[in-house]
ROSE-4610 file (N, C-alpha, C; in Angstrom, 1 decimal, always signed):
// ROSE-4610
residu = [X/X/X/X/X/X/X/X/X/X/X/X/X/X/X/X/X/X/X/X/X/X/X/X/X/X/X/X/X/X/X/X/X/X/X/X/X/X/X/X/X/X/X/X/X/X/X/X/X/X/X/X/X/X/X/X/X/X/X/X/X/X/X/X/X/X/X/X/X/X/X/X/X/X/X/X/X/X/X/X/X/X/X/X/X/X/X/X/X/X/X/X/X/X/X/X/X/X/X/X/X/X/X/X/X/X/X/X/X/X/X/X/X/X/X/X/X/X/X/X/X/X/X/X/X/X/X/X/X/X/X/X/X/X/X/X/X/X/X/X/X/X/X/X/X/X/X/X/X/X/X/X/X/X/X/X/X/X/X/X/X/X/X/X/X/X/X/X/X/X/X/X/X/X/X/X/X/X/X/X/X/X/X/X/X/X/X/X/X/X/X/X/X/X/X/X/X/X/X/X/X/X/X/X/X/X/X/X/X/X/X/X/X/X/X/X/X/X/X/X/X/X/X/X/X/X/X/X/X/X/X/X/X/X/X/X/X/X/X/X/X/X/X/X/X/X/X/X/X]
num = [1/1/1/2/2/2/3/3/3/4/4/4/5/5/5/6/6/6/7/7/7/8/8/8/9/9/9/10/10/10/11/11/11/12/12/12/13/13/13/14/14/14/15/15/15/16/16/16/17/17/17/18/18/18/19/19/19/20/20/20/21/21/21/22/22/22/23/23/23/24/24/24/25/25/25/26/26/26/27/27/27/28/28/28/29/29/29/30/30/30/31/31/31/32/32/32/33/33/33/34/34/34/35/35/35/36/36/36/37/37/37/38/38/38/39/39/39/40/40/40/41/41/41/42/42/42/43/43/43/44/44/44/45/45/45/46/46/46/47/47/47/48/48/48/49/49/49/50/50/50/51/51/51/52/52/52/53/53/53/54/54/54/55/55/55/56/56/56/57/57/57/58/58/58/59/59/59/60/60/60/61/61/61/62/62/62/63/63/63/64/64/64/65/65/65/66/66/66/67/67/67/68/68/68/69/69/69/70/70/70/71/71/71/72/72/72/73/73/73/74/74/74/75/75/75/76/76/76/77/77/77/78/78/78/79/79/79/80/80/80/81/81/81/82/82/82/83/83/83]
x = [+156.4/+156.0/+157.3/+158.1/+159.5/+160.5/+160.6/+161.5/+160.7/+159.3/+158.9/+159.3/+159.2/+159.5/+160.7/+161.9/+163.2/+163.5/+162.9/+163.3/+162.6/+161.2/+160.9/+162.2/+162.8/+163.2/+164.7/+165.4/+165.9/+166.1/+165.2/+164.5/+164.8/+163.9/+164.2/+165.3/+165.9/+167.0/+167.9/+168.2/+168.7/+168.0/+166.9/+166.7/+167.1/+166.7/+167.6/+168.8/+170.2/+171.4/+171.4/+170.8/+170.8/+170.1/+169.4/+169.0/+170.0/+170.7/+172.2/+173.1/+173.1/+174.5/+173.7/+173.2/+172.4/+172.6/+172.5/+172.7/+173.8/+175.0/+176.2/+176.9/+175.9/+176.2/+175.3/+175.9/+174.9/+173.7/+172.9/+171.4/+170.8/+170.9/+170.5/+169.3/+168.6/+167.0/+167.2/+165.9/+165.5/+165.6/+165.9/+165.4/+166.2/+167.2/+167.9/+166.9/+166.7/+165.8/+164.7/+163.6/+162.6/+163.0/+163.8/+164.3/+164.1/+165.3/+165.3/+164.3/+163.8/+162.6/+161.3/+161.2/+160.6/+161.4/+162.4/+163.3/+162.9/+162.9/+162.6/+161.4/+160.2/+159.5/+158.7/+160.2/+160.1/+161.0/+162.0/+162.7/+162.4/+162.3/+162.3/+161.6/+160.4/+159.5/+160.2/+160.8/+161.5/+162.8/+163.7/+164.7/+164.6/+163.4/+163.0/+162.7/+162.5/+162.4/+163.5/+164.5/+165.8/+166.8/+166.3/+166.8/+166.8/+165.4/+164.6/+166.1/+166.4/+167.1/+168.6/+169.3/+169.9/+171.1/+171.7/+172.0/+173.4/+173.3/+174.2/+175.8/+177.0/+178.1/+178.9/+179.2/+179.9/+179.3/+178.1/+176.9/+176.7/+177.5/+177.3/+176.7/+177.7/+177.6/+176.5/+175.3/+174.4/+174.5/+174.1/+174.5/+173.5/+172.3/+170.9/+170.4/+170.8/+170.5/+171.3/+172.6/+173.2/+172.5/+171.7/+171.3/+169.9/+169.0/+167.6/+168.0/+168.8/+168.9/+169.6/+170.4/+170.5/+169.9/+168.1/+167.3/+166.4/+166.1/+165.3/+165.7/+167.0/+167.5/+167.2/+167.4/+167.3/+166.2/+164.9/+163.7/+162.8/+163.5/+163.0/+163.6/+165.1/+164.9/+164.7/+164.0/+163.1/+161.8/+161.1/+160.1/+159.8/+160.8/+161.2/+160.8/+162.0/+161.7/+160.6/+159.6/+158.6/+157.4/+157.4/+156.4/+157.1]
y = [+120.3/+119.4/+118.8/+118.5/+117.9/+118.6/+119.8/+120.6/+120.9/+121.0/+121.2/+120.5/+119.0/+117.8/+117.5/+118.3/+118.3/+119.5/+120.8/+122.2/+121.3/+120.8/+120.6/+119.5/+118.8/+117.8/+118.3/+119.7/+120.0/+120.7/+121.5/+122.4/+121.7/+120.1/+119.5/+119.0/+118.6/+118.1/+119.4/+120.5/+121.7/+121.8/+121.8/+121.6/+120.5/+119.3/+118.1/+118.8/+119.2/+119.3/+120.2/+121.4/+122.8/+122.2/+121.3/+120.5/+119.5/+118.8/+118.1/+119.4/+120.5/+121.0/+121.3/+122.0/+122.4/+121.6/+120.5/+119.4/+119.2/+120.1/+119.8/+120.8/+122.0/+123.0/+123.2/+124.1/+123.9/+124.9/+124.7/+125.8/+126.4/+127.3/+127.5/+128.3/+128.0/+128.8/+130.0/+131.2/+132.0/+131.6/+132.2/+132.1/+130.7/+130.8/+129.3/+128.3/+128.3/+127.3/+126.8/+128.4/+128.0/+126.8/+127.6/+126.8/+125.7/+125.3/+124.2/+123.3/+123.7/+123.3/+122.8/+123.7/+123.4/+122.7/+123.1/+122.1/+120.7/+120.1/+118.9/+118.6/+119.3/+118.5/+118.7/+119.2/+118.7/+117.8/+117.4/+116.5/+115.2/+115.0/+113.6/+112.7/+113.4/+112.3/+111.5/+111.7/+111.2/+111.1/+111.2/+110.6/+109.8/+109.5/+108.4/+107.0/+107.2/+106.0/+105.1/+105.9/+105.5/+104.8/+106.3/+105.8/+104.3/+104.0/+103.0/+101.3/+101.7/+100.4/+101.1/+102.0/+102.1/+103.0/+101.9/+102.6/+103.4/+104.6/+105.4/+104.4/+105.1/+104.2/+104.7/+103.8/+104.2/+104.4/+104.4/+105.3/+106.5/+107.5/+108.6/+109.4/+108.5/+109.2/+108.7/+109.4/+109.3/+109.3/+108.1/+108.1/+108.1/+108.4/+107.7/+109.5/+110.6/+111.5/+111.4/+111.0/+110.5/+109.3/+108.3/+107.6/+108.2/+109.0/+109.4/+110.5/+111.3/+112.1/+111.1/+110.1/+109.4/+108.7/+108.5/+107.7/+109.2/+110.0/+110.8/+111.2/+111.4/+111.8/+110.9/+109.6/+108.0/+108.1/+108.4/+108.0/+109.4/+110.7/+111.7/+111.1/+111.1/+110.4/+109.4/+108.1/+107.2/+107.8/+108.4/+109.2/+110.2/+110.9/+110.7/+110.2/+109.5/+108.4/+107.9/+107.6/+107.3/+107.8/+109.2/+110.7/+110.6]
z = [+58.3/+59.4/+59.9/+59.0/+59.5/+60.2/+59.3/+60.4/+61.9/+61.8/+63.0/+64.1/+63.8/+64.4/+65.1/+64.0/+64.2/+64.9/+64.8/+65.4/+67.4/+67.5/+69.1/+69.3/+68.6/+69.3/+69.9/+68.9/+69.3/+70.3/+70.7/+71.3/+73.2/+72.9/+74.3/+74.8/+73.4/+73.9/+74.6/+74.0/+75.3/+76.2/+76.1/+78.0/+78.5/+78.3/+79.0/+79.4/+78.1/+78.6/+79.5/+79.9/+80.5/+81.8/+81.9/+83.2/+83.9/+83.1/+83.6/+84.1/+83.1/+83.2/+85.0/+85.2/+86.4/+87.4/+87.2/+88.5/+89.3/+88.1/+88.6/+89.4/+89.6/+90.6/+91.8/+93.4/+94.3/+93.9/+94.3/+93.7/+95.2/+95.5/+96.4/+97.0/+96.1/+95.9/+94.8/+95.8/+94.1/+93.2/+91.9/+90.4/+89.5/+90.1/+89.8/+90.3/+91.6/+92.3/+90.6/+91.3/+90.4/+88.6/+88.1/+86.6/+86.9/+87.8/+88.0/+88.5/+89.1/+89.1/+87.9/+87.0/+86.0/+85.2/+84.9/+84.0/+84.6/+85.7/+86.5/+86.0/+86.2/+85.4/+84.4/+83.4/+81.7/+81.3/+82.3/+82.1/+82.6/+84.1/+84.7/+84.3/+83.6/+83.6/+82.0/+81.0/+80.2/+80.8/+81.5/+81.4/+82.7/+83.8/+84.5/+83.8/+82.7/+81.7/+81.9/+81.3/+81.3/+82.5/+84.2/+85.2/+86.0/+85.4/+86.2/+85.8/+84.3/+83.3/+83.6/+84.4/+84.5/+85.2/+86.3/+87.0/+87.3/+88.2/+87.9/+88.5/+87.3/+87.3/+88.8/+89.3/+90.6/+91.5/+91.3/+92.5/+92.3/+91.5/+91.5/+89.9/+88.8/+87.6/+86.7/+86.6/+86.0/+84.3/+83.9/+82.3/+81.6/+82.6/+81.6/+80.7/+81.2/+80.4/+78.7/+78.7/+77.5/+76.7/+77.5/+76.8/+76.2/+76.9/+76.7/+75.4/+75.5/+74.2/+72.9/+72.9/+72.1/+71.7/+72.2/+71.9/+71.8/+71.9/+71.1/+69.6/+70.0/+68.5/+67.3/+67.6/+67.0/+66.8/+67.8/+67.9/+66.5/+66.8/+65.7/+64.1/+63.8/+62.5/+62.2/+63.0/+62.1/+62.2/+62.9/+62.6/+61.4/+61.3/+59.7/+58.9/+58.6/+57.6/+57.7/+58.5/+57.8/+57.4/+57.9/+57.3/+56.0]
């Protein structure tokens, strides 16, 4: 059960990063499009949590995906620990 816990958590957390890395290039439809697209929403709606408490530095640099994977990761081993 635990590794299960820890293999999904890993699992999202690469899509989160593979969803950032993405944002950082132009996309210009087709098959890229679509990903991204889904990647969007498997992601937004958790790392919207985050955007809402915090805003991007400069106006541009978005830091709340760093913070949402550093709070899932946090959030899976105290889940842990107490299974």
């Amino acid at each position: 059960m635990q590794q299960l816990i820890v293999a999904l958590a890993d699992a999202y957390s690469m899509v989160i990063f593979v969803y950032v890395l993405m944002s950082w290039f132009p996309i210009n439809g087709g098959i890229m499009q679509d990903i991204n697209t889904v990647l969007g929403r498997l992601c937004d709606p958790f790392l919207d949590l985050f955007r809402k408490f915090i805003p991007p530095i400069g106006g541009m640099v978005d830091v709340s995906p760093i913070v949402a994977l550093l709070v899932l990761q946090f959030g899976v081993r105290l889940l842990l620990m107490i299974l």
